[in-house]
N, C-alpha and C positions, 0 to 999 in steps of 0.2 A: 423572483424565484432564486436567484443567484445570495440573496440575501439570507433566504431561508435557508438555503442548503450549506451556507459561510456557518450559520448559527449553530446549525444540526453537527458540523465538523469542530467546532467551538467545542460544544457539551460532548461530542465523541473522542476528542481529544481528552478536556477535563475526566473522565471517565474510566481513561485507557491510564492516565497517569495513576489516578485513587486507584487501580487495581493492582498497580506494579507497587504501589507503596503498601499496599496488604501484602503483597505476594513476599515481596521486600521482609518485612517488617514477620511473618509469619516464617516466612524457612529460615530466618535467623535465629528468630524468638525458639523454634523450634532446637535449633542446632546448638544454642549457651543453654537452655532446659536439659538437653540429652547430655552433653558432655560436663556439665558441670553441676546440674541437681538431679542427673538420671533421671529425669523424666520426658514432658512433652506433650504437647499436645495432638490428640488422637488425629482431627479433625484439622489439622493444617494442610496435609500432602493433599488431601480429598480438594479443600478452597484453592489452594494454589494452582491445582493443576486445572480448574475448571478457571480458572482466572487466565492462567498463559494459553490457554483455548479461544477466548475469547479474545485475550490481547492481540492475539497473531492474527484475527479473521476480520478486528476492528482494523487494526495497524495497514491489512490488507487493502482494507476500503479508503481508509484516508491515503494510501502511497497513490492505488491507483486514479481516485480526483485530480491529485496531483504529478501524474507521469511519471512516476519515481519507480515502477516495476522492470524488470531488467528489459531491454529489449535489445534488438537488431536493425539498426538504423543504417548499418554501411550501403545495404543495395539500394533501397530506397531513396536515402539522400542523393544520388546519382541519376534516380529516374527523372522523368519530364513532371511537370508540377503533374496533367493529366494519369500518368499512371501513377504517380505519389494515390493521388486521390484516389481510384480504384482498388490500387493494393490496401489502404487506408479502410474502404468499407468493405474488401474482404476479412479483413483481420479482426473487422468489430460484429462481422458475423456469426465468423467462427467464434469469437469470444462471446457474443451470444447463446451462441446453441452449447459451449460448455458449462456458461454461466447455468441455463436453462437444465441443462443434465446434474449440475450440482444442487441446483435447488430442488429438484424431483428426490436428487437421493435421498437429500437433507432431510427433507418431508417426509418420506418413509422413514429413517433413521428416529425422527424427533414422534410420530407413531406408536413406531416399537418402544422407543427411550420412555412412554407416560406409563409400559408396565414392567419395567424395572429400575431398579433403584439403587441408589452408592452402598458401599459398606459400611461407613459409619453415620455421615449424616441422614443415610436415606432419602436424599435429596431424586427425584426422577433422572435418569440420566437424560433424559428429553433436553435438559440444560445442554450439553454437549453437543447437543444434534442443532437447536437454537443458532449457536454460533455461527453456524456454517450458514443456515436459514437464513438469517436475519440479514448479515452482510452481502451473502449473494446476491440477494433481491436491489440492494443500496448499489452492487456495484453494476448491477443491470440494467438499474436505471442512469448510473452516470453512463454508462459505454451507449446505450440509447438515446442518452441524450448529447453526446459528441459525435454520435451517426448522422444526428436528425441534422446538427449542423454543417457536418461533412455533405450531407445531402443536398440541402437548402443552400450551400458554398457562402455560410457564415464566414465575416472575418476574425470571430477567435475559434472560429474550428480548431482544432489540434490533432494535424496530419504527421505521424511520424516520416522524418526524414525531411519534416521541412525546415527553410534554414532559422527560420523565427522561433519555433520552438525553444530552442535553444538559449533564447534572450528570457525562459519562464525564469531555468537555473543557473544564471550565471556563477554560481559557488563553484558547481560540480565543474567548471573547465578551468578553475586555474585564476591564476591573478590576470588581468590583464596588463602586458608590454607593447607599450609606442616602442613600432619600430625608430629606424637613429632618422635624425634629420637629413636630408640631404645635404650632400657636401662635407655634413660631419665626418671629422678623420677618427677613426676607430680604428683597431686592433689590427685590421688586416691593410686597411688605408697605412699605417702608419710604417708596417713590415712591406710592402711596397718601395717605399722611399727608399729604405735602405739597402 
C-alpha cells in the first residue's frame, strides 16, 4: 500500500512540476509577445490560471502525506502521550467532516461547472471544481488512514505533538550543535579565572 501511494506522490509530483513549467513558460511567452511584438496569446491567462488551481490543491495533498501544513504543536507536545492521542483523533475528525463538506461542495460546484464554460477555450469550468474534488477525496483518505493507525496504536502513527515526529524533518529545526564536552574551558570557563 505504502508503495503504491510513494508511486501515486512520484507521478503527483512529476505532474505539479510539468504544470508550473507551462505556467512558467506561458505568462512569460505571454509577457515578451505583449511588450515586444504587441501581441499574445489569447488562451494563456485562461491555462495558467486552471494550472495554479490545480497546482495549489495537488501541492495541498502532497504537504499534507507529508506534515508539512502549518499547525499547533505547543499544547499538545506537553500533554501525556494518552491525551497527545485523543487530542490527535479529534483533530482527524474534524479534519474529516471538513474534508467531507469540501468534497460535497466540490461535487456540486463540478455539476454546475459541466454547464458552463471559459471564454476563450470553452473548456467546462467543471475543470476548476475537479481540483478541489479530486484532492480532497486523496487527502481523506490519507487523514483516514493516519486515524486508522492512531487507533489501532500503530508505531508510525503520526500524533502531533509527539517527540518523534520531529525526527520526519529534521531540515526544518536547524543544523544540529553538540553541546561542549565536559570540563571543556569555554568562553565563560575562561572569564571565571580571571
Amino acid at each position: 500500500m505504502k508503495r503504491v501511494a510513494d508511486l501515486l506522490e512520484r507521478i503527483t509530483e512529476w505532474i505539479m512540476a510539468l504544470m508550473l513549467a507551462v505556467m512558467v513558460g506561458l505568462v512569460f511567452g505571454n509577457v515578451v509577445l505583449r511588450y515586444i511584438f504587441n501581441s499574445g496569446i489569447v488562451a494563456a491567462e485562461e491555462i495558467a490560471r486552471l494550472m495554479f488551481v490545480w497546482l495549489v490543491f495537488l501541492g495541498a495533498t502532497v504537504a499534507l502525506r507529508h506534515q508539512r501544513h502549518l499547525g499547533l504543536e505547543i499544547l499538545q507536545s506537553r500533554l501525556p502521550a494518552k491525551a497527545r492521542r485523543v487530542c490527535a483523533v479529534i483533530a482527524h475528525l474534524l479534519m474529516l467532516y471538513a474534508l467531507w463538506l469540501f468534497v460535497q461542495g466540490s461535487w456540486m460546484q463540478l455539476l454546475i461547472g459541466m454547464e458552463t464554460f471559459s471564454t476563450v477555450l470553452r473548456f467546462p469550468m467543471a475543470f476548476y471544481a475537479a481540483a478541489g474534488f479530486f484532492p480532497a477525496i486523496a487527502m481523506a483518505l490519507t487523514v483516514l488512514t493516519n486515524l486508522w493507525k492512531i487507533v489501532t496504536d500503530q508505531p508510525d502513527a503520526r500524533i502531533p505533538g509527539n517527540p518523534d515526529t520531529t525526527l520526519d524533518h529534521p531540515e526544518s529545526h536547524g543544523p544540529a550543535v553538540a553541546p561542549p564536552a565536559p570540563g571543556a574551558q569555554g568562553g565563560s570557563a575562561a572569564v571565571a579565572k580571571h
